[in-house]
Structures are given as structure tokens and as C-alpha cells.
C-alpha positions as CSV (number, residue, x, y, z in Angstrom):
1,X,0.0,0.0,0.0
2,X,2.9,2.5,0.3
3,X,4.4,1.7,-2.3
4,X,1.3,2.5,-4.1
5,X,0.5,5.7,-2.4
6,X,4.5,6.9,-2.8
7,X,4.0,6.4,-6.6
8,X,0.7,7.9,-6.7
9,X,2.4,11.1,-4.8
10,X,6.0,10.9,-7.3
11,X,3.7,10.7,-10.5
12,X,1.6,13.8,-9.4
13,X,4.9,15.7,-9.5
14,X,6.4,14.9,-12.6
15,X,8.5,17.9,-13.8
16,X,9.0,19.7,-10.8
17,X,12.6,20.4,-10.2
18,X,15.4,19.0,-7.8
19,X,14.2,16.9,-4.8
20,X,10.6,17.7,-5.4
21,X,10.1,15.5,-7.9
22,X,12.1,12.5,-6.3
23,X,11.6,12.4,-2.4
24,X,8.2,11.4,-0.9
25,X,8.3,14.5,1.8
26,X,9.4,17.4,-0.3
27,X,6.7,15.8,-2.8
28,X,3.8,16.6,-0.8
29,X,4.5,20.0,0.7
30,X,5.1,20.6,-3.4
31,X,1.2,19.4,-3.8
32,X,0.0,21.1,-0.7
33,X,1.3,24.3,-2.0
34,X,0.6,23.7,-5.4
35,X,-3.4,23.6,-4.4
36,X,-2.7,26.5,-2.5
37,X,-1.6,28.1,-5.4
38,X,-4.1,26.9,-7.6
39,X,-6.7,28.2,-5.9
40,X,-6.1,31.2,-5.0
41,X,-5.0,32.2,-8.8
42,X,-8.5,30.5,-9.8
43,X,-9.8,33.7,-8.0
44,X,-7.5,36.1,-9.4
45,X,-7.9,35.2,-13.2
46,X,-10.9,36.7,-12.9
47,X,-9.7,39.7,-11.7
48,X,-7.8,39.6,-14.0
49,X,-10.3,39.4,-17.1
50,X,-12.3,42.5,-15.6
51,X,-9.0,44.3,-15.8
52,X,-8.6,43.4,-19.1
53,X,-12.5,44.2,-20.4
54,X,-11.6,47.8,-18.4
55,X,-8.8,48.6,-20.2
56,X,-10.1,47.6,-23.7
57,X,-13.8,49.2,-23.3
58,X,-11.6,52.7,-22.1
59,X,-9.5,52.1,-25.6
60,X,-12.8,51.9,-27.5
61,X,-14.4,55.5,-25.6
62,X,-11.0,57.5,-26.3
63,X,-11.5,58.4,-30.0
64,X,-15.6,58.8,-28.9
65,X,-14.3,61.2,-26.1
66,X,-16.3,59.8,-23.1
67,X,-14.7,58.3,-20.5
68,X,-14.6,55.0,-18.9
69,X,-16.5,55.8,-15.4
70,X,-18.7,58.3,-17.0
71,X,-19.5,55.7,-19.6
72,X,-20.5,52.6,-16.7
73,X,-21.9,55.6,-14.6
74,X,-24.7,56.0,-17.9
75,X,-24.7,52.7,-18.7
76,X,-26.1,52.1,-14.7
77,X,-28.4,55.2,-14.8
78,X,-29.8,54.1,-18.4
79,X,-30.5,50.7,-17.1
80,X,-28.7,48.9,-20.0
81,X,-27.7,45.6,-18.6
82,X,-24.6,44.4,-20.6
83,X,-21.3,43.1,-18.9
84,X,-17.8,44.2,-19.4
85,X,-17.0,40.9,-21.3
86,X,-19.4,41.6,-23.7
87,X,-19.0,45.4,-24.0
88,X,-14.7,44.3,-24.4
89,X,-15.9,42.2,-27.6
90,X,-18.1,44.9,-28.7
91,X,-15.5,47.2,-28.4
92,X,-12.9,45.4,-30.5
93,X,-14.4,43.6,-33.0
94,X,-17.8,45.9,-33.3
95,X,-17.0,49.2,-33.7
96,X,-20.1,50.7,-35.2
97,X,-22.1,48.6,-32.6
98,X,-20.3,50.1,-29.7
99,X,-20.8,53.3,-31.1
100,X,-24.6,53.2,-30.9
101,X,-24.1,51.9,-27.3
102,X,-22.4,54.7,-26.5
103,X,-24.3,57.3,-28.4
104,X,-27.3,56.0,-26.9
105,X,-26.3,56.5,-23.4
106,X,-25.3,60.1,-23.9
């Protein structure tokens, strides 16, 4: 049985560097932090994304001269319910689309 378990542990760590990949004990506080790791980045990709959607729906208001809070801050007020994601896509690959949007909620 620990045999089993000890390969189980090794083949979970294949390609990690130096002893961590070899010894049973350095092993598992690799996969202990690992899930650590994981799981707290799951959380900030997301951040992440919204950052991303930000920056690209303030790109697509510059030329329009409106900016980014005053544009959300209409969008709210207005009552148009579209997300960030979607406004990001509209953005870059729907210009003329976008435009409406935003000539709507001026």
C-alpha cells in the first residue's frame, strides 16, 4: 500500500525540479502548496479578465471622447444591462455597434 501511495504522490509531481520530484516528503508540501496556489489564482484570473475588459472598453471610448466611469456611470443610470465581457468584444471587433451603445447612453 505505500508503495502505491508513494507512486501515486511521485507521478503527481512529474516535472518539478530538484528533490521535489524525487523524495516522498518534499513531494507533498510541493502538492500542498501547489493547491494553495491553484486556488487562490483561480480567483484572481478573474480579476484579472475584468482588468482586461476595463482597459479595452476605455480604448474603445478614447476616439468617442467619453470616459470610462462616466461611460458605466450612464450605462447604470440608463438601465442597459450588458457586462464588461461583452462590451470588451463589442468594443474590439464591433465598432459601429459600440458606437450606438455609447451614443445612446449620452
Amino acid at each position: 500500500m505505500s508503495v502505491k501511495t508513494r507512486r501515486y504522490t511521485l507521478k503527481k509531481v512529474k516535472g518539478y525540479r530538484h528533490g521535489r520530484s524525487k523524495k516522498e516528503r518534499q513531494a507533498n508540501e510541493a502538492i500542498v502548496h501547489a493547491g494553495a496556489h491553484a486556488f487562490a489564482h483561480r480567483r484572481d484570473k478573474k480579476n484579472d479578465y475584468r482588468r482586461l475588459w476595463q482597459v479595452r472598453i476605455s480604448a474603445g471610448l478614447s476616439p468617442l471622447g467619453i470616459s470610462y466611469s462616466k461611460f458605466i456611470g450612464a450605462l447604470k443610470k440608463k438601465k442597459i444591462d450588458l457586462d464588461r465581457k461583452i462590451l470588451a468584444d463589442l468594443a474590439e471587433n464591433h465598432k459601429d455597434v459600440f458606437e450606438k451603445i455609447v451614443n445612446e447612453v449620452r
